[in-house]
C-alpha positions as CSV (number, residue, x, y, z in Angstrom):
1,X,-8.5,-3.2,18.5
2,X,-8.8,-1.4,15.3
3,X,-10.9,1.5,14.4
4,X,-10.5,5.2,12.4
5,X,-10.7,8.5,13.6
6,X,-11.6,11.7,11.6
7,X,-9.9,14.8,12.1
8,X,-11.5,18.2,11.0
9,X,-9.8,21.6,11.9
10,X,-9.2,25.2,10.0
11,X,-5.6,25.5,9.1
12,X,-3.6,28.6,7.5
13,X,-2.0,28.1,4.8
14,X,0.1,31.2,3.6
15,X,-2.8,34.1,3.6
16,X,-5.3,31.6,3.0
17,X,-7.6,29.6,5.4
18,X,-7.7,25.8,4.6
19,X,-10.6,23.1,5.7
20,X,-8.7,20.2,6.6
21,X,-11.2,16.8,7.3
22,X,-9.0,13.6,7.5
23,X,-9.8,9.8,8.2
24,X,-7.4,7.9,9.8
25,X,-7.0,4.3,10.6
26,X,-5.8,3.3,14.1
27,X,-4.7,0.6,16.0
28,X,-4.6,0.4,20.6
29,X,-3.2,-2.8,22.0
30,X,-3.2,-4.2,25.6
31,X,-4.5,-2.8,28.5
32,X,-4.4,0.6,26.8
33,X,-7.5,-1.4,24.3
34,X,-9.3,-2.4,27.6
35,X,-9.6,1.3,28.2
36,X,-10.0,2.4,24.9
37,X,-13.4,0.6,25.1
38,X,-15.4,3.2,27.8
39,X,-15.0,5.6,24.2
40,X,-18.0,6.4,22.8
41,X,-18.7,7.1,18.9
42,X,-18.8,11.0,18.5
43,X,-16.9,12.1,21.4
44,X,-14.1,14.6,20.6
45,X,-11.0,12.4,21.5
46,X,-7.3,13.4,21.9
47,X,-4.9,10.4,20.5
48,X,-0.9,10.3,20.9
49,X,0.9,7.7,19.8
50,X,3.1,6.6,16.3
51,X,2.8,6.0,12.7
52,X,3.5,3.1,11.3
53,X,2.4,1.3,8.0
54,X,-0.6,-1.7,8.1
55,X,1.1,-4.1,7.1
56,X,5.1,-5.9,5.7
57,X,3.4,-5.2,2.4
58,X,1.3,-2.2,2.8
59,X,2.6,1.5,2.8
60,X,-1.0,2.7,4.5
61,X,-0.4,4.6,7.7
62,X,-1.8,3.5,10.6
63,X,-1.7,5.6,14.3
64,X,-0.7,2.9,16.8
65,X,-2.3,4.9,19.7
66,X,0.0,5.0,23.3
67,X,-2.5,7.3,24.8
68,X,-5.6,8.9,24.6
69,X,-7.7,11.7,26.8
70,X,-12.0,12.4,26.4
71,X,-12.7,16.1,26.5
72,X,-14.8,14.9,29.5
């Protein structure tokens, strides 16, 4: 199953305060898809897993998600 993600947080940077928003594409095989599936669009998420790249040819990251917990 494919899909992205978009992070937003408030990070410090030196004295400053820095918006971070991020899009990221990800990738959940197997069973760990099956489950992935009760997720609805919105909900605040918490993903763990690995980076890899897209594709042989590609240098885009992708998270390949291991596991996942709703704020729920």
């Amino acid at each position: 199953m494919n899909f992205a993600v978009e992070h937003q947080s408030e990070q410090s940077e030196g004295d400053n305060r820095r918006r971070i928003v991020l899009n990221m594409d990800c990738v959940v095989f197997g069973e760990m898809a099956v489950k992935f599936e009760s997720v609805v669009v919105g909900e605040k998420i918490q993903l763990s897993g690995f980076l890899m790249n897209k594709s042989a040819r590609s240098k885009w990251p992708v998270m390949n998600i291991q596991e996942f917990k709703t704020d729920q």
